[in-house]
N, C-alpha and C positions, 0 to 999 in steps of 0.2 A: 329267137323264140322257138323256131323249130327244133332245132337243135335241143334247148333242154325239154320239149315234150316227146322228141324222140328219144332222149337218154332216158325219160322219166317210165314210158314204155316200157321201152326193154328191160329197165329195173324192176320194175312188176311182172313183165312176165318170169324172170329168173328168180323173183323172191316167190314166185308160187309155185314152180317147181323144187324148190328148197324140202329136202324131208328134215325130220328129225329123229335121230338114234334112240332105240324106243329103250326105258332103262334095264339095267342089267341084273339079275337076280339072282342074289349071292345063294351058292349051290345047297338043295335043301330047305331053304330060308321060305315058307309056303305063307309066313304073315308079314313081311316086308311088302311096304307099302307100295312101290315101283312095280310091285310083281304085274306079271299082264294077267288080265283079265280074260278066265276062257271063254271060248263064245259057246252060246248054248247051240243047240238048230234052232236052224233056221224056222223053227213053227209057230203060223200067226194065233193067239190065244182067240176064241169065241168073240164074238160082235157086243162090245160093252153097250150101254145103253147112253152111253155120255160119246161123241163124236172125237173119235182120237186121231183121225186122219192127218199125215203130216209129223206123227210122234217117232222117233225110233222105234224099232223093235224093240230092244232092251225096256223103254218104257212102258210098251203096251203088255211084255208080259208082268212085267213088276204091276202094273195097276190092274191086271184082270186077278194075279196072284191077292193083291191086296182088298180087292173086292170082295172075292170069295171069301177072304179071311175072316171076314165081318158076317157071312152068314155060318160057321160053324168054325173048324179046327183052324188054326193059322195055316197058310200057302205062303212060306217064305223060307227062298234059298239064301242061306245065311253071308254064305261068302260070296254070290256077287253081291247082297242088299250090304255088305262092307264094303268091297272094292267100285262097284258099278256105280257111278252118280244115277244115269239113266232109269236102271233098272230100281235105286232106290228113291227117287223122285217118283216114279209111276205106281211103286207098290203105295209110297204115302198115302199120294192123291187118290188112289183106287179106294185104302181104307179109309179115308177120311169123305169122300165122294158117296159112298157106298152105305157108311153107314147113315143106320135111324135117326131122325131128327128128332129132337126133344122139345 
């Protein structure tokens, strides 16, 4: 019994250091779906009024983006609200959060 909780162990720790080969982006190719995602800086958007504590960055600026959107011009980067789940889950909820209730 010790035996397989030590083997079981040590299988966990080695499958969490396991990476994976991030994919490869055929040259030039700027809407292939694999392609990485660039990171913006690092800057936290203003203090929304809904508690996002615990959210990624990417989400908190996609929902402060999608907030704002709702009070005047749209605030939305098109290619990461493509590529970014994050950033496009946050801008949603920001406009759908943000906006007037009927």
């Amino acid at each position: 019994m010790k035996r397989l909780f030590f083997s079981f162990a040590i299988l966990t720790v080695v499958a969490g250091c396991a990476t994976v080969d991030p994919v490869k982006t055929p040259p030039g190719d700027s809407t292939f779906i694999g392609a990485p995602v660039e990171t913006p800086p690092a800057v936290e958007p203003p203090r929304p009024r809904h508690n996002l504590s615990g959210f990624p960055l990417p989400y908190r600026q996609g929902y402060d983006d999608g907030c704002n959107s709702v009070q005047g011009a749209e605030r939305k980067d098109a290619q990461r609200f493509a590529r970014d789940a994050n950033y496009r889950t946050g801008w949603q909820d920001g406009y759908a959060l943000c906006a007037p209730r009927k």
